[in-house]
N, CA, C and O atoms as a Maestro MAE file, in Angstrom:
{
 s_m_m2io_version
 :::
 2.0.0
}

f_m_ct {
 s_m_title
 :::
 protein
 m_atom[268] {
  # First column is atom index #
  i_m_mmod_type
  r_m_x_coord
  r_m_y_coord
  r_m_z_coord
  i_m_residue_number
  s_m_chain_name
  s_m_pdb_residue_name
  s_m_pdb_atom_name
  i_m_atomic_number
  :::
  1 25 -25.623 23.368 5.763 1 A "UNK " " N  " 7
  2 3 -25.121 22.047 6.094 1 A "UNK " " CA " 6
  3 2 -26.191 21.000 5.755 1 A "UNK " " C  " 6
  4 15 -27.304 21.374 6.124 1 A "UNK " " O  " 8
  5 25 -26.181 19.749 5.136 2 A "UNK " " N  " 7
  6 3 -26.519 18.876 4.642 2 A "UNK " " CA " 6
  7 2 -27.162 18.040 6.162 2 A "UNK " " C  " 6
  8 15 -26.881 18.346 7.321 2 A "UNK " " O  " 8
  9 25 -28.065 16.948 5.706 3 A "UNK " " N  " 7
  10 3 -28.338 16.489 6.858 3 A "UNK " " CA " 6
  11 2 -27.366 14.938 6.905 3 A "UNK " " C  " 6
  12 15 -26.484 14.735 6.070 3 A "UNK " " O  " 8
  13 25 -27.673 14.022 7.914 4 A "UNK " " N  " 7
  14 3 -26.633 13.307 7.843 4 A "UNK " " CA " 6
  15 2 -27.382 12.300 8.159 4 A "UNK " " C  " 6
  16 15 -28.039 12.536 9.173 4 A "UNK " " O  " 8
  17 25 -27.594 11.057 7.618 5 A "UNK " " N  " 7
  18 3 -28.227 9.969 7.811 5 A "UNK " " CA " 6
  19 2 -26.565 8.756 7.734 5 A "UNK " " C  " 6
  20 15 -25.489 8.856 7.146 5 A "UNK " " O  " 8
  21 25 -27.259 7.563 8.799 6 A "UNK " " N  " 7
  22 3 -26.998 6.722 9.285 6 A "UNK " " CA " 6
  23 2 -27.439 5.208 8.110 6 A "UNK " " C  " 6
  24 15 -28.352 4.861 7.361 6 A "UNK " " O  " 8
  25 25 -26.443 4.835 8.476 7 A "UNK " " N  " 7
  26 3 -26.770 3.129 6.957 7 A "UNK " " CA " 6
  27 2 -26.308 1.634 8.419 7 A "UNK " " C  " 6
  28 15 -25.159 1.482 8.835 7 A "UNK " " O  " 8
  29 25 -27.232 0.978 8.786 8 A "UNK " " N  " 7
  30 3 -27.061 0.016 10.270 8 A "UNK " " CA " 6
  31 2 -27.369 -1.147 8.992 8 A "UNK " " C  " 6
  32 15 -28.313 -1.126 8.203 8 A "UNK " " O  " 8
  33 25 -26.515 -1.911 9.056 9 A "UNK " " N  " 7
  34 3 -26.714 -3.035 8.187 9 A "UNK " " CA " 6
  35 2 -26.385 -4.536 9.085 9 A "UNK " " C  " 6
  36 15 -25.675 -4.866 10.035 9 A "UNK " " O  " 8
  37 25 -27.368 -5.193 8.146 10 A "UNK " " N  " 7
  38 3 -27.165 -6.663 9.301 10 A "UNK " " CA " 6
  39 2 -27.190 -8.253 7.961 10 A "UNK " " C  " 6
  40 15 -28.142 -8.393 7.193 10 A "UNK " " O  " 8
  41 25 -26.040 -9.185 7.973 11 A "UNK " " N  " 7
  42 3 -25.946 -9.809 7.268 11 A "UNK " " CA " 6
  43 2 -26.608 -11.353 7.304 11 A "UNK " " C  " 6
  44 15 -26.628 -12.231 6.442 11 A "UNK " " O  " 8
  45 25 -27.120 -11.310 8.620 12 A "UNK " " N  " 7
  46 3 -27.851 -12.283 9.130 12 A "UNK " " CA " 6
  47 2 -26.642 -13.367 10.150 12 A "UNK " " C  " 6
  48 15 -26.908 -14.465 10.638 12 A "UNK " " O  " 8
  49 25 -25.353 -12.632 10.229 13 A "UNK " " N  " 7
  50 3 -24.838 -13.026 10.994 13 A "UNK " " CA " 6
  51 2 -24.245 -12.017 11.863 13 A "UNK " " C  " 6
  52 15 -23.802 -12.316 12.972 13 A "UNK " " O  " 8
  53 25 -24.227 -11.021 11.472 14 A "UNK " " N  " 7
  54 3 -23.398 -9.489 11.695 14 A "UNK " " CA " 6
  55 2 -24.578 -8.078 11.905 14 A "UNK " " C  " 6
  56 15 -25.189 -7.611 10.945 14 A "UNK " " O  " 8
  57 25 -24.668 -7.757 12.779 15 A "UNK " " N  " 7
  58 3 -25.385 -6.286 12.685 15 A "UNK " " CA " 6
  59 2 -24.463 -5.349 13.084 15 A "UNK " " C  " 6
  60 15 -23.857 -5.236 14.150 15 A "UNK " " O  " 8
  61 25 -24.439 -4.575 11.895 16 A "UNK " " N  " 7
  62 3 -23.031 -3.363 12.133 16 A "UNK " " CA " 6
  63 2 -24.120 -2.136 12.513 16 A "UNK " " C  " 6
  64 15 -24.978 -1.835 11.683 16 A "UNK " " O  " 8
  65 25 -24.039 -1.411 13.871 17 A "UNK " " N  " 7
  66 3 -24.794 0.323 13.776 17 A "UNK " " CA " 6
  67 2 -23.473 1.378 13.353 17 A "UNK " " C  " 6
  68 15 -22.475 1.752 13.969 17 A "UNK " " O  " 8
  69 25 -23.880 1.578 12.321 18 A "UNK " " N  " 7
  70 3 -23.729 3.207 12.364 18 A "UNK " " CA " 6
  71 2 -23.219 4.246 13.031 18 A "UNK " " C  " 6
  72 15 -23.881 5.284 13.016 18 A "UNK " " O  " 8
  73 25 -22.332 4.229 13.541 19 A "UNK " " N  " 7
  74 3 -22.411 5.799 14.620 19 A "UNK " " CA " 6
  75 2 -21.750 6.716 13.617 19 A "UNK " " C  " 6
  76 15 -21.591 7.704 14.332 19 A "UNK " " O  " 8
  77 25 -21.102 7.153 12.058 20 A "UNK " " N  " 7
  78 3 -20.745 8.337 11.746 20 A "UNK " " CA " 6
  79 2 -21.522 8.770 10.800 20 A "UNK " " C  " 6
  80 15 -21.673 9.989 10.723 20 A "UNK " " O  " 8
  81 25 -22.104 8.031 9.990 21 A "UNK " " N  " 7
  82 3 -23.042 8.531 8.967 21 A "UNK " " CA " 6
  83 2 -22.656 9.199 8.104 21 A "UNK " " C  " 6
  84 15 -21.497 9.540 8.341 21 A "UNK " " O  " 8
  85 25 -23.227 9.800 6.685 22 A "UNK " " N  " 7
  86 3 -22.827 10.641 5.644 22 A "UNK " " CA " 6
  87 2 -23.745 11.611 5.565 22 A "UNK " " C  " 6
  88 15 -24.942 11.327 5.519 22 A "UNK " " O  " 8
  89 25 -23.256 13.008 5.537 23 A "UNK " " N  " 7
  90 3 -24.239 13.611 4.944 23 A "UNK " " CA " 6
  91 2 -24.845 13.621 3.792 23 A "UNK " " C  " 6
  92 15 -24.131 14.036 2.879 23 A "UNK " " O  " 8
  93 25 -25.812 13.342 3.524 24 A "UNK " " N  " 7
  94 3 -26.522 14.228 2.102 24 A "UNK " " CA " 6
  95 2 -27.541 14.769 1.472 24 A "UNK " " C  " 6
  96 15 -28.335 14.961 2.392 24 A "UNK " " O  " 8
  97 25 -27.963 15.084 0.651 25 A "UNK " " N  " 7
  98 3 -28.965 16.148 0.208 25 A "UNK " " CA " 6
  99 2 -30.082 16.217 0.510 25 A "UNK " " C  " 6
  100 15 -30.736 17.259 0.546 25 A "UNK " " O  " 8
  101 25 -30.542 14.916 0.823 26 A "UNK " " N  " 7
  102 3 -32.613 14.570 1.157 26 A "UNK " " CA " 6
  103 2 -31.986 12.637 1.474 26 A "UNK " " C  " 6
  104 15 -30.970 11.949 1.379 26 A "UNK " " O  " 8
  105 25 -33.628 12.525 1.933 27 A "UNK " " N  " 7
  106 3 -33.667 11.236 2.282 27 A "UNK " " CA " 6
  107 2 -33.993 10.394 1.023 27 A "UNK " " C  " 6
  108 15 -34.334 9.221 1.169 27 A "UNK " " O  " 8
  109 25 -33.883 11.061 -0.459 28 A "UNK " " N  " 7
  110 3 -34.245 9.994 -0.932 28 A "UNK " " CA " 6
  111 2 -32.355 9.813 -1.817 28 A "UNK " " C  " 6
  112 15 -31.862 8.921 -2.507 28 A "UNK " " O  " 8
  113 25 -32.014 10.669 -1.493 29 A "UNK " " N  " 7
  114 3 -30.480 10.023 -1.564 29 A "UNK " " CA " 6
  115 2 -29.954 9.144 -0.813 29 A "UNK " " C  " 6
  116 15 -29.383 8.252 -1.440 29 A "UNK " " O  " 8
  117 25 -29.929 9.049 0.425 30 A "UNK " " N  " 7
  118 3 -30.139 8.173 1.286 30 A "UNK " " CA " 6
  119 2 -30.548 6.472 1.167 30 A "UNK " " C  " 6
  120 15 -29.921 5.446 1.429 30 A "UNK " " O  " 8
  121 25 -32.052 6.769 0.586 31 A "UNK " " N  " 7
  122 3 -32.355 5.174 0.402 31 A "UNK " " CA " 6
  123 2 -31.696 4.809 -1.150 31 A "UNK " " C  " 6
  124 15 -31.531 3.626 -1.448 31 A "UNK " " O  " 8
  125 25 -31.403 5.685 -1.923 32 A "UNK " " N  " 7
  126 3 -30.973 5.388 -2.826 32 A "UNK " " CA " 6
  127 2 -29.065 4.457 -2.472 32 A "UNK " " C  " 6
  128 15 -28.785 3.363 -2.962 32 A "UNK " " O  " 8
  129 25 -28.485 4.944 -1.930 33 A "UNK " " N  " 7
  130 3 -27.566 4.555 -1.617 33 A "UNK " " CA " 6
  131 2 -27.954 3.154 -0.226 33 A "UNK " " C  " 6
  132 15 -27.306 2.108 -0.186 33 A "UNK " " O  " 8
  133 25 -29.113 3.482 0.777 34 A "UNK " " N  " 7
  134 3 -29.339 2.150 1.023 34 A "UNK " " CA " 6
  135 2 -29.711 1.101 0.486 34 A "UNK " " C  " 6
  136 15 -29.645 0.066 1.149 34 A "UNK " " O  " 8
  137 25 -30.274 1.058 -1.051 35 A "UNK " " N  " 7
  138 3 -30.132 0.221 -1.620 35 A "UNK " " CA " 6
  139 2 -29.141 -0.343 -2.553 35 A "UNK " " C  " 6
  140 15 -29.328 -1.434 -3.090 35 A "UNK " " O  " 8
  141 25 -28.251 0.263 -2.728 36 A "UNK " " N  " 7
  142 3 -27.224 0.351 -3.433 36 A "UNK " " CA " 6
  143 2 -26.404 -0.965 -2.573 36 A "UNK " " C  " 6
  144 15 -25.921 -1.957 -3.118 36 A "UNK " " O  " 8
  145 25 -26.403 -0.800 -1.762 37 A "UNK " " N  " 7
  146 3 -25.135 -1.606 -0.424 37 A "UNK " " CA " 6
  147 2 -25.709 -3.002 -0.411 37 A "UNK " " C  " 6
  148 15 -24.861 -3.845 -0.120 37 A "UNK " " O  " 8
  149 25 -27.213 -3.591 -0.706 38 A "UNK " " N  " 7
  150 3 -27.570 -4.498 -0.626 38 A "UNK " " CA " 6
  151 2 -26.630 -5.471 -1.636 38 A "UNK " " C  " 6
  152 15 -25.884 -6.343 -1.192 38 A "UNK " " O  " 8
  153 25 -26.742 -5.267 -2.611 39 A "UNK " " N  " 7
  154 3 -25.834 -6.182 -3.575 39 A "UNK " " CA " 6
  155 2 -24.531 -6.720 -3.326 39 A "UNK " " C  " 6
  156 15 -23.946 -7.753 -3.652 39 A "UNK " " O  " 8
  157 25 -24.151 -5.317 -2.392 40 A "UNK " " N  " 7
  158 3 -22.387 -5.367 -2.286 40 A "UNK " " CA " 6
  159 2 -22.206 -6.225 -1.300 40 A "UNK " " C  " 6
  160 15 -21.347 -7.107 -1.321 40 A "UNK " " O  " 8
  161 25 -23.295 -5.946 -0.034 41 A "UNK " " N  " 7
  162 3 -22.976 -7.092 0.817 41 A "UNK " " CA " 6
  163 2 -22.924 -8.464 0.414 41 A "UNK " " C  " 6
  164 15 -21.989 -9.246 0.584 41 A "UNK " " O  " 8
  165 25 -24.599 -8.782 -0.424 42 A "UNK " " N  " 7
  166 3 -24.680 -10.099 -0.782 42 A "UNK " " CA " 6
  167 2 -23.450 -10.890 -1.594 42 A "UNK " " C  " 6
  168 15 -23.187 -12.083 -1.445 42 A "UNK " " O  " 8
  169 25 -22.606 -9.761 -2.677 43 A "UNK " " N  " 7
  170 3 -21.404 -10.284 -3.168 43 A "UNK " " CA " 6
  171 2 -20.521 -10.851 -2.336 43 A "UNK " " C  " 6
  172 15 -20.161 -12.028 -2.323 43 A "UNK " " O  " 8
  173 25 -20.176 -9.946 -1.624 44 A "UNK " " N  " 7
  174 3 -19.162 -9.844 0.058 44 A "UNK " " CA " 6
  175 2 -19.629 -10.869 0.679 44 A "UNK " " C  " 6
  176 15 -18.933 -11.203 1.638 44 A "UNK " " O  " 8
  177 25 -20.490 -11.457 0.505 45 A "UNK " " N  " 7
  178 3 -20.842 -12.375 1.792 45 A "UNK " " CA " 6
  179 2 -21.262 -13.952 1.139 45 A "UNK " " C  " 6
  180 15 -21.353 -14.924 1.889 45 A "UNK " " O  " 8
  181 25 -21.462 -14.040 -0.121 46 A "UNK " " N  " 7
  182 3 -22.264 -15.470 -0.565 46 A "UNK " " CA " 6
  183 2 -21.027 -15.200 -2.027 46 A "UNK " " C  " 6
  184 15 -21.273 -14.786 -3.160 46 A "UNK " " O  " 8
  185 25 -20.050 -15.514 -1.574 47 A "UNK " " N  " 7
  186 3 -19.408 -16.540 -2.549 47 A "UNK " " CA " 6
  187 2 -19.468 -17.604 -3.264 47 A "UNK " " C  " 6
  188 15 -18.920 -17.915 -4.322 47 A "UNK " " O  " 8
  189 25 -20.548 -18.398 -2.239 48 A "UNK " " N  " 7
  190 3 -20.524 -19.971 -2.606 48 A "UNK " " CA " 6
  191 2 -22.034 -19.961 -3.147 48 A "UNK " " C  " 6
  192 15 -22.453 -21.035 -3.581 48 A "UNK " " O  " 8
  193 25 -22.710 -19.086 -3.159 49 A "UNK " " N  " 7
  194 3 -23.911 -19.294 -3.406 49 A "UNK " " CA " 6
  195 2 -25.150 -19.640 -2.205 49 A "UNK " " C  " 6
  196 15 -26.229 -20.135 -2.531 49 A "UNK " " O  " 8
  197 25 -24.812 -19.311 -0.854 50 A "UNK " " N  " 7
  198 3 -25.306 -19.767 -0.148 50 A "UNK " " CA " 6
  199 2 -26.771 -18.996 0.511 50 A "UNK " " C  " 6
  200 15 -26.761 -17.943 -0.127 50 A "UNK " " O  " 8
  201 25 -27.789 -18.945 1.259 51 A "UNK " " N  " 7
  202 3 -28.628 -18.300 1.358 51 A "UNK " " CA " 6
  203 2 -28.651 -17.332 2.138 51 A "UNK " " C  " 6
  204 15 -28.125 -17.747 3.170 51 A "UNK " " O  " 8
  205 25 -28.889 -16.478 2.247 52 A "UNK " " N  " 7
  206 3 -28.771 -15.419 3.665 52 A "UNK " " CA " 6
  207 2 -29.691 -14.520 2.896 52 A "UNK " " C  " 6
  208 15 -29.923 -14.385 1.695 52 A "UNK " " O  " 8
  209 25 -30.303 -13.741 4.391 53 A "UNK " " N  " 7
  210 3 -31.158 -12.289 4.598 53 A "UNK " " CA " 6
  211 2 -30.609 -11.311 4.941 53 A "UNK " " C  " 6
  212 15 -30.029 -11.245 6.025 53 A "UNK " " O  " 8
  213 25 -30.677 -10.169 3.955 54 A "UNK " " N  " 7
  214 3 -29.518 -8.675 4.302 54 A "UNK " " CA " 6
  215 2 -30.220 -8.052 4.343 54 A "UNK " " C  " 6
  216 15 -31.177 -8.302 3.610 54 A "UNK " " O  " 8
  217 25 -30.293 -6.820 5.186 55 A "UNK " " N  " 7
  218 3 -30.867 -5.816 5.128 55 A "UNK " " CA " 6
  219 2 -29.748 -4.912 6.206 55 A "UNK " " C  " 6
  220 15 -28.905 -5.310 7.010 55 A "UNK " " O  " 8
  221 25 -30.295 -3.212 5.697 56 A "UNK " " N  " 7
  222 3 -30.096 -1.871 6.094 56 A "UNK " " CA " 6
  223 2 -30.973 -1.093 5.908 56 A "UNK " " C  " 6
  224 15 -31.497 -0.588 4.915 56 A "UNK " " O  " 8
  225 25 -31.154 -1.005 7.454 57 A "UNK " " N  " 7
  226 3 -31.727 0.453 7.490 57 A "UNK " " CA " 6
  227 2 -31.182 1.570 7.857 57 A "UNK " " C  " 6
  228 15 -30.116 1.765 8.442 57 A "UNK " " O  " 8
  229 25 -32.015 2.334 7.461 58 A "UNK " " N  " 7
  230 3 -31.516 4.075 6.757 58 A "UNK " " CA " 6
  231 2 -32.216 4.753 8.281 58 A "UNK " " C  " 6
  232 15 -33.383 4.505 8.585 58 A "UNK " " O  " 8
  233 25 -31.371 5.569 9.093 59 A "UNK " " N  " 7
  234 3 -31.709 6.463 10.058 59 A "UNK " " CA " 6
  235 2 -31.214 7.810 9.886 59 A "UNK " " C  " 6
  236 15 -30.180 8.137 9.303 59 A "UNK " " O  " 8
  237 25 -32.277 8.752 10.599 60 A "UNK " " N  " 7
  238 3 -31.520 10.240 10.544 60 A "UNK " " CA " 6
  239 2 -31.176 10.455 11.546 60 A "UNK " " C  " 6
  240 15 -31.244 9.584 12.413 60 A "UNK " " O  " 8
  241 25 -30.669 11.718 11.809 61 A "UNK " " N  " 7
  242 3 -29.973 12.132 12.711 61 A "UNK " " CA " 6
  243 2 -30.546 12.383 14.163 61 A "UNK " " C  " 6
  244 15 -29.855 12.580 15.163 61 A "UNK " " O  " 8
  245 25 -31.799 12.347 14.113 62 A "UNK " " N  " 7
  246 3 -32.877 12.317 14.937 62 A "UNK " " CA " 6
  247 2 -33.024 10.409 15.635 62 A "UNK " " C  " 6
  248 15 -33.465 10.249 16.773 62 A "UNK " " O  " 8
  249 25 -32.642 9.298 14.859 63 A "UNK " " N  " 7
  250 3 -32.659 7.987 15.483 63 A "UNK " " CA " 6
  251 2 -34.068 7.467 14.612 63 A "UNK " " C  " 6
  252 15 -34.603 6.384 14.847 63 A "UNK " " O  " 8
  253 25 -34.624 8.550 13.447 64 A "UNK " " N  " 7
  254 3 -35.443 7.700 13.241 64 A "UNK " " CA " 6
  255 2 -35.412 6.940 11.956 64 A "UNK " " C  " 6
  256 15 -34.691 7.240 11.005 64 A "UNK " " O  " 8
  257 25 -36.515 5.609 12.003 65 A "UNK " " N  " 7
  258 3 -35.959 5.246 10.534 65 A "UNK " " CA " 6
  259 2 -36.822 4.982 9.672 65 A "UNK " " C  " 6
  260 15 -37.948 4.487 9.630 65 A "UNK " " O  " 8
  261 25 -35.792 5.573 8.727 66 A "UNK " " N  " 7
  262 3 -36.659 6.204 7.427 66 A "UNK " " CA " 6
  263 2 -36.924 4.771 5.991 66 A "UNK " " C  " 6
  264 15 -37.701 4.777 5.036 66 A "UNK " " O  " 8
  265 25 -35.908 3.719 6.432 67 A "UNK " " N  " 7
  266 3 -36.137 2.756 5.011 67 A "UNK " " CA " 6
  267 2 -35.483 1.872 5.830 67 A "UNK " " C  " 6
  268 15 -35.231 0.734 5.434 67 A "UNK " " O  " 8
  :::
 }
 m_bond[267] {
  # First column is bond index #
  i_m_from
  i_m_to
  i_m_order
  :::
  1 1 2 1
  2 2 3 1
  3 3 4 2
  4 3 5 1
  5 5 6 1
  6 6 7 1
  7 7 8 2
  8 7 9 1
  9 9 10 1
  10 10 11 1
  11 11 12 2
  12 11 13 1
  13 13 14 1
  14 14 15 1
  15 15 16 2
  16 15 17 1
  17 17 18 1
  18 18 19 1
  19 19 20 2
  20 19 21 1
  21 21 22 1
  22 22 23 1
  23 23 24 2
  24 23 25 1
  25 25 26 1
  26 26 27 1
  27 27 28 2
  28 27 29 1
  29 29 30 1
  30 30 31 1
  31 31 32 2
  32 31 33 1
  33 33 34 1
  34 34 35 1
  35 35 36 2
  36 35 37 1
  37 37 38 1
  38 38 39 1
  39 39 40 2
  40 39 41 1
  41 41 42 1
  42 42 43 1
  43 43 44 2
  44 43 45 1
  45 45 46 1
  46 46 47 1
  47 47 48 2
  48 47 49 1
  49 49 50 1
  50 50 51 1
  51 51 52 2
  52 51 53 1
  53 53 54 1
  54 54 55 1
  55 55 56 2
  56 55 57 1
  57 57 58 1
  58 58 59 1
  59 59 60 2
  60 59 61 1
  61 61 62 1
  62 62 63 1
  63 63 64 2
  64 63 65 1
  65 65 66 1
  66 66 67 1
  67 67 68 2
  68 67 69 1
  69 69 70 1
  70 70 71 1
  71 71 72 2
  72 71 73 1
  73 73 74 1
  74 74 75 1
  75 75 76 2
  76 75 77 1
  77 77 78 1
  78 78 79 1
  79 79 80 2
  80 79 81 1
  81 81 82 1
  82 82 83 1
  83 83 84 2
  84 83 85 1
  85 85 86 1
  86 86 87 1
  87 87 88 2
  88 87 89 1
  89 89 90 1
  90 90 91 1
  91 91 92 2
  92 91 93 1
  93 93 94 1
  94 94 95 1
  95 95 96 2
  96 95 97 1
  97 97 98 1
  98 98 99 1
  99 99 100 2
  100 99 101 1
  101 101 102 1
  102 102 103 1
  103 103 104 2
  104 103 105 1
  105 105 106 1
  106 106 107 1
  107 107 108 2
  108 107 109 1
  109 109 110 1
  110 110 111 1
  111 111 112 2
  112 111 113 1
  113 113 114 1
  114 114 115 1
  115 115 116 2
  116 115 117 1
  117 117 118 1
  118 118 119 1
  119 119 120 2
  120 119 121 1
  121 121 122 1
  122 122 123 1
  123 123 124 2
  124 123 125 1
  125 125 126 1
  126 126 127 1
  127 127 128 2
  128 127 129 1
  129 129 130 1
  130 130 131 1
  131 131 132 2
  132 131 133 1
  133 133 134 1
  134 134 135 1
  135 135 136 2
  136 135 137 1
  137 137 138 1
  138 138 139 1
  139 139 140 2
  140 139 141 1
  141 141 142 1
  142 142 143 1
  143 143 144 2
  144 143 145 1
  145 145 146 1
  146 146 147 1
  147 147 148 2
  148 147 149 1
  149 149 150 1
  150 150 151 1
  151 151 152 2
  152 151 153 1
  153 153 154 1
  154 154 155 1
  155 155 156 2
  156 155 157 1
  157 157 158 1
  158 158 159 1
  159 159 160 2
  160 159 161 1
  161 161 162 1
  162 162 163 1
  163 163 164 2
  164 163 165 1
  165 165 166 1
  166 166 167 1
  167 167 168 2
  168 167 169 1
  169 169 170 1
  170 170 171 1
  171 171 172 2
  172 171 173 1
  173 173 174 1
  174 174 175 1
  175 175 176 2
  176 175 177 1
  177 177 178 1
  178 178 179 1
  179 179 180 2
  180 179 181 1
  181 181 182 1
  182 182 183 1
  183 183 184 2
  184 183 185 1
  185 185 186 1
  186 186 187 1
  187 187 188 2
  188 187 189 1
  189 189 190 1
  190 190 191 1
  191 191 192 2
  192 191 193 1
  193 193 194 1
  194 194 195 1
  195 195 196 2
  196 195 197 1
  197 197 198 1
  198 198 199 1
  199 199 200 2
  200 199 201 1
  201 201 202 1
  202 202 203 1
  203 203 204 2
  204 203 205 1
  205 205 206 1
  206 206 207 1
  207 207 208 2
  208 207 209 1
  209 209 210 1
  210 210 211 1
  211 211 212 2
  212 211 213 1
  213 213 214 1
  214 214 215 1
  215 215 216 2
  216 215 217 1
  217 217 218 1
  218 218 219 1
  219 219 220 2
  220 219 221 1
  221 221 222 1
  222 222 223 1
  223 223 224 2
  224 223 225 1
  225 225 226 1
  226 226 227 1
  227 227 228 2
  228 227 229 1
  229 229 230 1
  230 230 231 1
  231 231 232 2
  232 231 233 1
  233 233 234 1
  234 234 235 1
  235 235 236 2
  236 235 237 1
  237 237 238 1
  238 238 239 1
  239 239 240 2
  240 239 241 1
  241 241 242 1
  242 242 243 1
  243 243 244 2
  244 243 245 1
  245 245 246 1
  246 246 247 1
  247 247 248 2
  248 247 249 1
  249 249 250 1
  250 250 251 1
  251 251 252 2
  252 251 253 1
  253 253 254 1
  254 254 255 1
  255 255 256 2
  256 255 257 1
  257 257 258 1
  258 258 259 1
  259 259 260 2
  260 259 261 1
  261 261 262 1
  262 262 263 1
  263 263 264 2
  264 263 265 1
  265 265 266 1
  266 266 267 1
  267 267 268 2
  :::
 }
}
């Protein structure tokens, strides 16, 4: 069984946690896909061009965080 890390993202108006997570192979799949989500939010969220701070961090299954 794969391990299962957690993606808690916050849009600078919104902090979403995590509670189901994905499994997968290592943690550097993980940040790879936590960085992946950065863009999508900023699309999702600045239509107009406007400024905002996004971030996600990457937790394991343990609560700790890894990126």
């Amino acid at each position: 069984m794969m391990p299962r890390y957690f993606f808690d993202t916050d849009n600078g108006d919104l902090l979403v946690q995590d509670d189901e997570g994905i499994e997968l192979p290592d943690a550097e799949a993980a940040r790879t896909i936590g960085v992946a989500v950065l863009p999508e939010m900023a699309r999702d969220s600045l239509p107009d061009g406007d400024r905002r701070t996004f971030a996600v961090r990457v937790r394991d299954e343990q609560g700790t965080v890894l990126y």
